[in-house]
PATOR-591093 format. One record per residue: residue in one letter; x, y negated, z of N, C-alpha, C, O in turn. Coordinates in steps of 0.1 Angstrom, whole numbers, plus 5000, padded with zeros to 4 digits. Each point is the difference from the previous one (the first is absolute). Layout:
N
aXYZXYZXYZXYZ;...
//
This chain:
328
x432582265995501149905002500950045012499350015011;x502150004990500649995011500849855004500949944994;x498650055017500849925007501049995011499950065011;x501349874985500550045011500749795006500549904996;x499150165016499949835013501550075003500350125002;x500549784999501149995007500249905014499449894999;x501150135009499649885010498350035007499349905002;x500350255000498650025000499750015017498950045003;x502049935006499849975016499949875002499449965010;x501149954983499949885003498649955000499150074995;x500749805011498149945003499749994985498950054998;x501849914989499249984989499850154994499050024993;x502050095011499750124992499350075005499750094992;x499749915021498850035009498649964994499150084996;x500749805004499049954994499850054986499050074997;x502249894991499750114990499250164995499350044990;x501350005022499850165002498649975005499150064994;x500449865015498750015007498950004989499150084997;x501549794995498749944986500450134992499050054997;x501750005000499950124988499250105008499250064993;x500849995020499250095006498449954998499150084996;x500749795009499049974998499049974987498850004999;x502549974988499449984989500950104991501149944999;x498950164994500950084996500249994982500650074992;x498849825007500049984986500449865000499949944989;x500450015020500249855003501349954989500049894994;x500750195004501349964990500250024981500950014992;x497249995005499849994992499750194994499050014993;x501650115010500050124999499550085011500049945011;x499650174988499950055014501650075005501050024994;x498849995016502150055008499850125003499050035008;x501650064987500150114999501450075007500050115003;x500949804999501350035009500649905002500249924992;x500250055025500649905002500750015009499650045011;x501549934986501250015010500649925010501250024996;x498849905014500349975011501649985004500350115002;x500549835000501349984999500249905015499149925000;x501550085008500449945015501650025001500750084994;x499649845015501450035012499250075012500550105006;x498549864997498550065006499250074998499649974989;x499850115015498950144997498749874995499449925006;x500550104983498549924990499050075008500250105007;x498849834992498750045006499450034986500049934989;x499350215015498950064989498550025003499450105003;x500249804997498250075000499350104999500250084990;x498949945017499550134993499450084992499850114998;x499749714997499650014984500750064993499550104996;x501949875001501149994989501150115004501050024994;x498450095022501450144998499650044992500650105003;x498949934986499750124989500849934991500650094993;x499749825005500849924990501249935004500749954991;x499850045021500949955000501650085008500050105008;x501149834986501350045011500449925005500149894994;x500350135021500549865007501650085004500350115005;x500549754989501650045002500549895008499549895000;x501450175007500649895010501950004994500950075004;x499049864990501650014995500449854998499249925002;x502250054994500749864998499750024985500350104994;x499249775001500149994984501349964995500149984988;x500750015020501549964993501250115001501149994996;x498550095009500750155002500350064985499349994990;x501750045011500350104989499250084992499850125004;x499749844987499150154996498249975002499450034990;x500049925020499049955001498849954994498850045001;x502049854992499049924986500250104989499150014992;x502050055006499450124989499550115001499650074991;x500249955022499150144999498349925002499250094999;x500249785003498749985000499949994991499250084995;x501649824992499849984989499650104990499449984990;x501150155017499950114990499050045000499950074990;x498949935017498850015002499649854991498949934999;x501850064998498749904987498949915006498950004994;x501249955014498849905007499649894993500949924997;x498150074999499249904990500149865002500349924991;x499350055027499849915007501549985010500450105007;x500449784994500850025006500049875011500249894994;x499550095022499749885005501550035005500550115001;x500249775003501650015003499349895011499549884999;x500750185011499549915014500950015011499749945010;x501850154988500750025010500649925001499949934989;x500950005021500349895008500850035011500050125003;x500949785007500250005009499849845001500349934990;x499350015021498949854998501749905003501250035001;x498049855000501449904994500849965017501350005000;x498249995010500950015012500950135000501249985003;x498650164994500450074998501549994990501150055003;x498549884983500950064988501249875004501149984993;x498349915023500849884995500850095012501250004999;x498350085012500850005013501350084994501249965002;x498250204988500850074993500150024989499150064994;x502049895001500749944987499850134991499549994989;x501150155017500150124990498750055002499449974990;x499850095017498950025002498849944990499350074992;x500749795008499549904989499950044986499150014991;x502250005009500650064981499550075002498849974997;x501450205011500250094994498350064997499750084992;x499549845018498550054998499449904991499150044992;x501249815007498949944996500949974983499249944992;x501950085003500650014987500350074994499849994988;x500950135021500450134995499350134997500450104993;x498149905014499350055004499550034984500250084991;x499049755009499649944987500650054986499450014990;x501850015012500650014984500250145002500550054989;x499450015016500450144996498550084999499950124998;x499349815005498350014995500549974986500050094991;x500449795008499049964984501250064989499749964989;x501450115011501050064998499850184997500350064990;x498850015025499650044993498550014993499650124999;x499849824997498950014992500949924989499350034990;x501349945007501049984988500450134993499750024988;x501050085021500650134998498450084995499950054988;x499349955018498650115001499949954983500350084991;x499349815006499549954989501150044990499450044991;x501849965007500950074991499650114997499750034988;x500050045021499350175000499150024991500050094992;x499449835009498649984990499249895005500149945010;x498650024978499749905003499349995014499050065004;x501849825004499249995016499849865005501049955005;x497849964995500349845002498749935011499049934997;x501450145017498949945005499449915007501049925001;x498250025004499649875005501249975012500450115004;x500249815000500949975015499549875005500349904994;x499150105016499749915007500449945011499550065009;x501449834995501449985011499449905011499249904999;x501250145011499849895005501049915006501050025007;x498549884988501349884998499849905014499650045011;x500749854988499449905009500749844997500849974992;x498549965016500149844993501549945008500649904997;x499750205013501850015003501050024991501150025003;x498449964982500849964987500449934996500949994993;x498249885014500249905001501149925009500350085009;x500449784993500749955006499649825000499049954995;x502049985014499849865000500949974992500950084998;x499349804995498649885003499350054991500350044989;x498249945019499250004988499149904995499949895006;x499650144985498749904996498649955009500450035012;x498849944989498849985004499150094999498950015006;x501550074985498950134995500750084989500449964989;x499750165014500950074996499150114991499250095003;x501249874986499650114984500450114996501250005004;x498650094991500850125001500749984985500250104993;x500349765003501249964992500849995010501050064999;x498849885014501349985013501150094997500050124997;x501249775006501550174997499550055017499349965009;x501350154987499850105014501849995001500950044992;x499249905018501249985006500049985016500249905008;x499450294994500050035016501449945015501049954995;x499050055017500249965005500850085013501049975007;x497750174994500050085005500950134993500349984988;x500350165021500450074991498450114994500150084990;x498749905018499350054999499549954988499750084991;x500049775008499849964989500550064987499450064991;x502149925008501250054990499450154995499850054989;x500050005025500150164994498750014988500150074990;x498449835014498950054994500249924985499350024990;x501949865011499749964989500750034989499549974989;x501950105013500850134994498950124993500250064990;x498449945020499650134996499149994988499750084991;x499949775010499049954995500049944983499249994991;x502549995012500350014983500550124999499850014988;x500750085014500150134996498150064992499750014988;x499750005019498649994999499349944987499150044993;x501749825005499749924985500950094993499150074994;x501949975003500750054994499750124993500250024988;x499450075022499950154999498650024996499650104995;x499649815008498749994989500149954986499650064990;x501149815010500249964986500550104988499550014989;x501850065017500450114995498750174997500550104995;x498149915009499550055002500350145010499250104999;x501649905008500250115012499050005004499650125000;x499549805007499150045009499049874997500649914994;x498350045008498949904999499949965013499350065008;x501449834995500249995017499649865002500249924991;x499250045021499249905007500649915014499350035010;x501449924992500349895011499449945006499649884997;x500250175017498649945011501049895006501150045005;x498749844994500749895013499049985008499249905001;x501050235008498849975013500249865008501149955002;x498050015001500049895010500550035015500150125000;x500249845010499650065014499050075001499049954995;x500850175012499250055002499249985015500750035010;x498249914992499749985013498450015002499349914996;x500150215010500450015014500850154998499350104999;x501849915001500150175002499850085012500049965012;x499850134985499150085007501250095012501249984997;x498750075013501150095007500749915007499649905006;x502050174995500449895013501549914993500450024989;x500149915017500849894992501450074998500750065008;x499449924978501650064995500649904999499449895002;x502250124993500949954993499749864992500749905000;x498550124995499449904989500649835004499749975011;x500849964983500449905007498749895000500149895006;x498750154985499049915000498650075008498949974997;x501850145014498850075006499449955005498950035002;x501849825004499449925012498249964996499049995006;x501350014978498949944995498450025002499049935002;x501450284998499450075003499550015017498949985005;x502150055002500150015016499549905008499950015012;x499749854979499549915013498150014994499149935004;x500950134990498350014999499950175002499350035010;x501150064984500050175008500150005009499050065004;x501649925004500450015016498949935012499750065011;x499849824985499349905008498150084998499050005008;x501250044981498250034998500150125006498850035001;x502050095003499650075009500849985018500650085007;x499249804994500649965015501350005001500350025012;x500849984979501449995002501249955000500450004989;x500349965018500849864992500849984990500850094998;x499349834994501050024990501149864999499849885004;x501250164991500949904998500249904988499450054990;x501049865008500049864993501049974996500549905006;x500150154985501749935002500549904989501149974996;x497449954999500349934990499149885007499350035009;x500849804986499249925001498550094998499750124999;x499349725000498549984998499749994985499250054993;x501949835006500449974986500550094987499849944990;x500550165009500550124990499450034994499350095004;x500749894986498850014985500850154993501150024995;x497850075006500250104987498850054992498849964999;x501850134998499050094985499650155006500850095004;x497449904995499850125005499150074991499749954989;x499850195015499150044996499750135010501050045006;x497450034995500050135007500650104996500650004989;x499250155023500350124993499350024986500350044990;x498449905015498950054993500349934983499650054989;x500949855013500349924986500850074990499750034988;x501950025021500950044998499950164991500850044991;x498050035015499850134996499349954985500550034989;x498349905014499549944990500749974986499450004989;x502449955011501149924992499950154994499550004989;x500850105015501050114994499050074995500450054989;x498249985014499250084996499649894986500250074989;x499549845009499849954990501149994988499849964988;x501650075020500949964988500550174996500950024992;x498550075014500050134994498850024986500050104993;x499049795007499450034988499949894992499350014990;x501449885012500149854990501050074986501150064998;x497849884996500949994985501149895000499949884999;x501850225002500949914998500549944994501049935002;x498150104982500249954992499649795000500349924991;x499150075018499749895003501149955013499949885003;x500750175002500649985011501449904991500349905007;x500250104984500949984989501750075004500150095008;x500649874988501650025004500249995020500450095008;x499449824993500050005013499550065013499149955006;x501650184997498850065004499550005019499450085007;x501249814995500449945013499349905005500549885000;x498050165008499049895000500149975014500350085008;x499349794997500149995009498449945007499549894998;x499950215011498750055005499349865003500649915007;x498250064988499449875011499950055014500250125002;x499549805009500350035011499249845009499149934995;x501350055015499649875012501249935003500950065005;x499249844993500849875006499549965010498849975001;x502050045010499649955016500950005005501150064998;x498449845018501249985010499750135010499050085001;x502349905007499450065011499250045011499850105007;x499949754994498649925004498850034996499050025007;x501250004981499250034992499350135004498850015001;x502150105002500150115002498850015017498950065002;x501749885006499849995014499349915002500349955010;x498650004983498549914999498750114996498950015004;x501750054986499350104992499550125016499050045005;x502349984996500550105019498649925006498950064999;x501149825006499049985009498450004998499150015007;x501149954977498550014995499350145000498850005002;x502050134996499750115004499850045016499050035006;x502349944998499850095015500249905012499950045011;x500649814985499849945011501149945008500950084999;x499449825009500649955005501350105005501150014996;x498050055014501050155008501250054990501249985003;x498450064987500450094990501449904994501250044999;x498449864998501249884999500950005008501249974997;x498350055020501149955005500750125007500450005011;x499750144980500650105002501250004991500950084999;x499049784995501149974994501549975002500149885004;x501150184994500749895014500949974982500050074990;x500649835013501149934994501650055003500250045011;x500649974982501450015002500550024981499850074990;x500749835015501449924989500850134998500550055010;x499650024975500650054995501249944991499549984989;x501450005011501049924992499950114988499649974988;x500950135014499950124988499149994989500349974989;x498550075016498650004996499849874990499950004988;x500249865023499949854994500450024987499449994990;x502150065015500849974981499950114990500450004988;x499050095018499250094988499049934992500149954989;x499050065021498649914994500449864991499349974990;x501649965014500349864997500150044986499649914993;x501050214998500649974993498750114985500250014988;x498850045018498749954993499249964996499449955009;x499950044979498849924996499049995003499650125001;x499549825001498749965005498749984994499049995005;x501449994978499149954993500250094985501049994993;x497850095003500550024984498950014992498850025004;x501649954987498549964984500250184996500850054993;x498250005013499750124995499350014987499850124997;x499649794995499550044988500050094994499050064997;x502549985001499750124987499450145007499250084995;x501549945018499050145003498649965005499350105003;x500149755000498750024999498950004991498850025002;x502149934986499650034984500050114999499350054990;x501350035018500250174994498950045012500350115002;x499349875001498550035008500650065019499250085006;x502449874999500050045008499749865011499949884996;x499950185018498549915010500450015014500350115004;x499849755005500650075010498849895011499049944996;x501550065019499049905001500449885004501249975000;x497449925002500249854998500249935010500349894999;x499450195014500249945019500650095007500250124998;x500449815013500550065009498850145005500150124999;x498849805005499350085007499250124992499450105005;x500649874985500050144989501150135004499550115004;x501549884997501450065001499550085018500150125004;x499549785001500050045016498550094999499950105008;x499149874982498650105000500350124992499350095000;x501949904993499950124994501150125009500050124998;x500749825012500750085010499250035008500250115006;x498749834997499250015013499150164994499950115005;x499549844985499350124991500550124999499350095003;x502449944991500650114996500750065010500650114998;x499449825012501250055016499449995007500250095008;x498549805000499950025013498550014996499249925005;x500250184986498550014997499249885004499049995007;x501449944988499249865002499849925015499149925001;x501950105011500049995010501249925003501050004994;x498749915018501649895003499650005018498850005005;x502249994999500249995016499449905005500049975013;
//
């Protein structure tokens, strides 16, 4: 099987690359070539140099998406991105990676498959920034997706292209609506919901972090560990059960951010809390404000995808996978 990870520097395509080193048949086949795609040098293990190429190129460049395509990749994860503080600060930047990027992928594996017969798995990652206000009390993955953000816009442009271009059989493709991801791992980006991450990363190894939202701020999470978990399983689900829609939106944790920073003290303790400092983001506020908080994940946990049920789940599986089981 070849695979090839797009977006393979980022924290979810890291972890991918880790579990296929570690489990090499994990994607249902054994991987026999896999190819590595960044704006950033991918990290390759040393399990996986005999098998793998790591490219550092723009996927929206000229020429690009048709020369991987042409290599025929079985397995396709579409994980590139530029995060939503980013696509909101820059308007062209936004398009041109997180839409443009996108269709001239699935465009060419359109072209490849003219050639002869070519129709391979694509697996996207989407997010629940598809979504807009007002919403419901609990949000179904019938909810219109009527984004807010341009970040949102771009993933949700991609995401019926995705219905489309499957329906039509181009490609057999899969729609992850990741949750927040929290705790991520490394140091704080762009992300306009990094804070989420940054006031529990930062504090458990002695550091301060910033606050730029209330106590009160209810969102939707899940770990790296969850997250890797979404895409590795939706590389071997029969989509024939997935039905028309191929646009699921992940179970995940409802919580405040209280929530978040109780969980903080039950781990590491008073100290660690109060490495916390506060400051009012107005920006940030009306990012977040205009998010969901709550969603009836049924159908992907009918489809056997699993994420966890507590805060402090989320914080033991960071503590486990980044700080070898150790907190300040």
């Amino acid at each position: 099987m070849h695979v090839l990870i797009l977006g393979a520097a980022g924290m979810v395509g890291r972890k991918l690359i880790n579990r296929i080193a570690d489990e090499p048949t994990i994607l249902g086949k054994a991987i026999d070539r896999l190819t590595l795609v960044d704006a950033f040098q991918p990290p390759v293990p040393e399990a996986l140099q005999s098998i793998s190429k790591a490219l550092t190129i723009d996927l929206a460049s000229p020429g690009v998406a048709e020369k991987l395509i042409e290599d025929r990749p079985d397995m396709i994860f579409h994980l590139a991105a530029i995060v939503s503080g980013e696509a909101e600060a820059d308007f062209d930047k936004g398009y041109a990676v997180n839409l443009d990027g996108s269709r001239v992928l699935f465009e060419a594996i359109r072209h490849q498959g003219l050639k002869s017969a070519y129709t391979p798995r694509v697996i996207f990652a989407s997010s629940i920034a598809v979504f807009g206000t007002p919403f419901p009390d609990v949000i179904g993955d019938e909810f219109l997706t009527a984004p807010l953000t341009s970040y949102g816009t771009q993933k949700a442009i991609t995401e019926l292209l995705l219905a489309d271009y499957s329906r039509r059989g181009i490609f057999d493709g899969i729609g992850i609506r990741l949750p927040t991801i929290c705790v991520r791992p490394g140091t704080p980006n762009k992300a306009a919901s990094g804070f989420f991450s940054n006031i529990l990363r930062e504090p458990l190894v002695g550091k301060e972090a910033v606050l730029p939202v209330s106590d009160t701020v209810r969102h939707w999470f899940a770990s790296p560990r969850s997250a890797v978990g979404f895409f590795v399983h939706a590389a071997t689900l029969d989509t024939a059960k997935v039905g028309p829609r191929r646009n699921l939106t992940m179970p995940g944790l409802s919580a405040l951010v209280s929530d978040q920073i109780d969980a903080l003290r039950r781990v590491s303790g008073d100290k660690a809390v109060a490495l916390i400092r506060r400051e009012p983001d107005p920006m940030i506020e009306r990012i977040v404000s205009g998010w969901a908080t709550q969603f009836d994940a049924k159908h992907a946990t009918d489809l056997g995808f699993k994420a966890e049920q507590s805060f402090d789940e989320i914080l033991r599986a960071h503590i486990e996978d980044e700080l070898d089981g150790r907190v300040v």
